[in-house]
N, C-alpha and C positions, 0 to 999 in steps of 0.2 A: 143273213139270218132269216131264216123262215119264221111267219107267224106260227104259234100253237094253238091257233082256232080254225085258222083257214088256210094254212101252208102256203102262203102266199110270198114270195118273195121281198125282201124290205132291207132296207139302209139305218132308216131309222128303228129302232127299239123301243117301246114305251112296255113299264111295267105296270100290269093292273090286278088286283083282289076279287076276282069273282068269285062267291061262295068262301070264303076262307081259305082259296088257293093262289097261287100267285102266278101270274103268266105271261109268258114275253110277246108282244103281238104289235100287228098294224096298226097304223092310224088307222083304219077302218075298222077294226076290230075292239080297239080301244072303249068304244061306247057303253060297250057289256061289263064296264067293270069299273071301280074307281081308280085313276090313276096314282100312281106310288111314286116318289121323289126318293130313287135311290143316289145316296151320295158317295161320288169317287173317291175310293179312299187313296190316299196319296201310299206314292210307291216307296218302298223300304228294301231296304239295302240288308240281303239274308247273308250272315257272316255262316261257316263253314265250324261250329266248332271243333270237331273231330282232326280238322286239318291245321289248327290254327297252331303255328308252332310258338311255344313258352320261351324266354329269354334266361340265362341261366339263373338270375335274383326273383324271376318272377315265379319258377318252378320251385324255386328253393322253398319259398315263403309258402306257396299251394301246398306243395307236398310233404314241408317239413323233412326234406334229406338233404346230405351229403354227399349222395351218388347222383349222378348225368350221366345219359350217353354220350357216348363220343361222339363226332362230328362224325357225318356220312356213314354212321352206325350200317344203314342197307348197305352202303358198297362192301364193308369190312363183310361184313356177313357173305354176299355172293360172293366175293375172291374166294373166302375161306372155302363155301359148298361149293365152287367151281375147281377149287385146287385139289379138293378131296373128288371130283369127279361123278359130283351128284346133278342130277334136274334140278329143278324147284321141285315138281312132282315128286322124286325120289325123295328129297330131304325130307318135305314135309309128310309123307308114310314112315318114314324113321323117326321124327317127332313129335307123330300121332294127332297131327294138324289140318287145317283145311291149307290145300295150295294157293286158294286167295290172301290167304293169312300172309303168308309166306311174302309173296308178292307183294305186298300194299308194306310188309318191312321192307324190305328191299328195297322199296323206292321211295322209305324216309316217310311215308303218308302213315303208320301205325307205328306208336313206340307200342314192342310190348310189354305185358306182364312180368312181373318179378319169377313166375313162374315159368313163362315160355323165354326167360332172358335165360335163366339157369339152365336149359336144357339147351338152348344154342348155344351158349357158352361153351357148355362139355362138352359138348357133339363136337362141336369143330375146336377146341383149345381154341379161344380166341375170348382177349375181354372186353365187353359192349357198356360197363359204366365205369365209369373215374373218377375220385375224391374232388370235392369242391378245393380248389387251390386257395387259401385264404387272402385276401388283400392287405 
């Protein structure tokens, strides 16, 4: 880390307030300022909402339906756009999509929309949710 008073190359880090600014500097440089006691904030474990997949009673209860997709929902999907003889690219300009979209279904990482399910759906005759089975 270099000081930000005197560019001086350094190992250690000390924080200090000069003037109402804060600045990362040398022991040498340190004098010009009062020193700051910043405290390590302990490391946290960042979960992935967007990917975190729902279990079928936990979705139920969140979302309040009766409808799931099917397991491996993405694969059904490419068989079907690969059996009709489409890209990903191709499909998703037929379904008026971003091609990322597309892909991130395919590989189980985005359930979509009740909107963009209907439209897959039709396009390729194929069905992507199924009735809660009762216990």
């Amino acid at each position: 880390m270099n000081c930000e008073i005197c560019g001086k190359d350094s190992d250690k880090r000390i924080s200090v307030n000069i003037d109402g600014t804060i600045f990362d500097v040398c022991e040498a440089c340190s004098k010009y300022g009062a020193k700051i006691e910043v405290p390590s904030l302990p490391k946290q474990k960042i979960e992935k909402p967007f990917l975190r997949q729902f279990n079928e009673r936990s979705e139920r209860e969140l979302f309040k339906t009766d409808e799931f997709f099917i397991d491996n929902y993405g694969s059904a999907i490419r068989r079907a756009r690969e059996k009709k003889g489409l890209t990903v690219k191709e499909f998703a300009q037929k379904l008026f999509e971003k091609e990322s979209v597309i892909h991130r279904v395919e590989r189980n990482e985005f359930k979509p929309g009740d909107e963009l399910t209907r439209k897959i759906e039709r396009f390729l005759g194929i069905k992507l949710k199924e009735k809660l089975k009762e216990e």
